[in-house]
Phi, psi and omega in degrees: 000310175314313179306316181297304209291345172286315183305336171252006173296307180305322192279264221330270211319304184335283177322316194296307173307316185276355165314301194310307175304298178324323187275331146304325164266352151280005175262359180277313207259010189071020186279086216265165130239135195264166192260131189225148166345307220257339182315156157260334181299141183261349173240170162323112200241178192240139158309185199039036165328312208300338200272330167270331159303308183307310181297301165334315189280312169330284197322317178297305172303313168329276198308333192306318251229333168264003174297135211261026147303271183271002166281342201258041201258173164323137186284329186319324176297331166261336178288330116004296142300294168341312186277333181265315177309322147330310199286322190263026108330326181270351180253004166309319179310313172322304183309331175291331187304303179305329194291301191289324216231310212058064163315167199235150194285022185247351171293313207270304188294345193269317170332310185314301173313303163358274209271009151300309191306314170325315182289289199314303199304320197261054113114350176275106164179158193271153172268330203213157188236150177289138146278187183267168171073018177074017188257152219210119201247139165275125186254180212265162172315317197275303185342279160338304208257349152283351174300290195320298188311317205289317224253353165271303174313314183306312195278341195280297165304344167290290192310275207306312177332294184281023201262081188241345207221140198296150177060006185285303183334310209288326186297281185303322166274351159268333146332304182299314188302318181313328211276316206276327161317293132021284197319299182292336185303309188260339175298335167321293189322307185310302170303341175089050220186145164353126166255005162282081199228137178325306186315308208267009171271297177303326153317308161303309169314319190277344167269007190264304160303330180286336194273322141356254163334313197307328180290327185251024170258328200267148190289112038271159185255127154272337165190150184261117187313004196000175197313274210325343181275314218284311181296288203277337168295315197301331224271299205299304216303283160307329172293317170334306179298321191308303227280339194293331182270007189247020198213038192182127192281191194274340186295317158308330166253013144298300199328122181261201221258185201310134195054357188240161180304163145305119158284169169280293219304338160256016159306309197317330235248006160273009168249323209288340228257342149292338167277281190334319159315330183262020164285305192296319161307300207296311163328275171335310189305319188287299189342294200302321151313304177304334179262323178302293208262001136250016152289315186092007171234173184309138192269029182213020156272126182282128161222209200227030158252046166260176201291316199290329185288356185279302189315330184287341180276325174287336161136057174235176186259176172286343146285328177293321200282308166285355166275326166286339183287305169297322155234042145301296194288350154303328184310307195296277184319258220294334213279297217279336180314308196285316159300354154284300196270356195198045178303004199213010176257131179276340181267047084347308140299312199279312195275001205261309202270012193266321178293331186264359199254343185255315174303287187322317197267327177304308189285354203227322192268331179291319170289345183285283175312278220276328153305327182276344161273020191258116154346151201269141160317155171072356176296183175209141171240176174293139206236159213285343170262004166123273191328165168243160224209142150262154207261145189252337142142185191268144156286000000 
């Protein structure tokens, strides 16, 4: 544990540092983001997050490979790392492209393709799917790898998707990596197995970089992690999950957690837990058709009504609105870790609905409470010398 946890002290600190460089060169080369109608930012904010992200995972992997732990792990684990950290270069490259140029999307969707087919080709990609009843069908090499694609291209386009708001991507996908880091950490332990696995080093790293990124992200923002940030965390993310069925027989990750039988339920989480990202987008995605095209407009006409433009409307600040965001994906991510590993615990049910009985009330009970303590317009307080003074209401 000590080791994961330097590895992710090294991606944060890296990352934190090199923002600093990414924004000077997104201000040299004009890679801008300019404010558009539908945007909350009110000035020019500068791209290329991605280019510090990216050097964190480097960075991380370099200190992994001298640790005295995980340099002595199974060789598949860096090689493995290795094979994702390319990929995910090669599509941070696309991104820089789109950041600089705004490549048009059938350009950017081909890059996507590219470094799934990259992943796919050395062999990161799933073997085996859950059945019913804990039973575990090995699918054939094509299968596996239209899977792989369909479920990296998807979760790459989820993160940009929900990258709407300062600091919500960086957030939720460090949220997700903390959840699968978790996952892998402890399906080792259970099992008696290695705890050096490809899953739980790129998961840490990827939450080091996020937690890294977010001080100069989070709002107001100094810089945006723009497609080269959002395709590569998404890439990492998904690929992490990937690499787990191929470093763990099916038996083992049946297996839940201290007491309980083998289960159906955590085979799912090397699928649910990149699709569990595409909750929140896919939701949005339909809201959004749907309002658009009984509106009479393109159901690709841009507006100001998505879920982070609902939260800002209900009376949340735009930070409270991204704290909210982070936590549906825990709710979501730590929700699906515990019912994987502890599916027969009653206190699992129990820590699973006291989170969601805490997410429903932040989001829905918190504007209602900070409206009934905010003065009326036109109220009057005691002014610090006796008169009154008016009150214009709280920001």
């Amino acid at each position: 544990m000590r080791e994961y946890l330097l590895v992710f002290l090294v991606a944060a600190a890296t990352t934190y540092l090199l923002t600093v460089i990414a924004r000077e060169i997104a201000l040299r080369t004009g890679a801008v983001a300019k404010v558009r109608d539908r945007d909350v930012h009110a000035v020019p904010i500068p791209y290329l997050g991605g280019l510090a992200m990216l050097g964190g995972l480097v960075a991380a992997y370099i200190v992994a490979r001298q640790l005295p732990f995980l340099s002595e792990s199974g060789p598949f684990v860096f090689r493995d790392a290795g094979i994702v950290l390319i990929a995910g270069a090669l599509i941070c490259a696309v991104g820089v492209l789109d950041d600089l140029f705004e490549l048009d999307a059938l350009t950017k969707l081909g890059g996507q393709v590219l470094a799934a087919g990259f992943l796919i080709a050395f062999g990161i990609q799933y073997i085996f799917f859950p059945g019913g009843d804990g039973v575990q069908v090995t699918i054939d090499s094509a299968q596996g790898a239209l899977l792989t694609g369909f479920i990296v291209v998807a979760t790459v386009n989820a993160v940009n998707f929900v990258d709407g708001l300062d600091g919500l991507a960086a957030g939720v996908v460090g949220v997700g990596a903390l959840a699968f880091f978790v996952y892998c950490y402890q399906l080792s332990n259970i099992n008696n197995v290695t705890l050096a696995t490809t899953g739980a080093l790129l998961s840490a790293s990827l939450a080091g970089v996020c937690a890294g990124f977010l001080p100069h992200n989070f709002h107001p923002a100094r810089l945006f992690m723009g497609d080269s940030g959002s395709m590569l965390i998404g890439l990492v993310l998904s690929a992490s999950a990937v690499t787990l069925t191929g470093q763990f027989d099916p038996e083992q990750i049946s297996s839940g957690g201290a007491g309980s039988r083998a289960s159906f339920v955590p085979t799912l989480l090397p699928l649910a837990l990149p699709v569990s990202l595409l909750v929140v987008p896919i939701v949005d995605l339909v809201l959004a058709v749907v309002r658009r095209t009984r509106a009479g407009r393109s159901p690709f006409a841009p507006d100001k009504q998505h879920l982070h433009h609902r939260l800002l409307e209900i009376g949340h600040s735009h930070r409270r609105a991204v704290v909210i965001m982070w936590m549906w994906a825990a709710l979501v991510a730590f929700g699906t870790v515990l019912m994987s590993l502890y599916s027969d615990d009653a206190w699992m049910w129990v820590s699973v609905s006291t989170m969601a009985a805490l997410t429903l009330g932040v989001t829905f009970l918190l504007p209602r409470l900070h409206r009934g303590r905010r003065p009326p317009p036109g109220a009057t307080r005691p002014g610090p010398m006796g008169p009154v003074e008016p009150v214009e209401g709280v920001g």
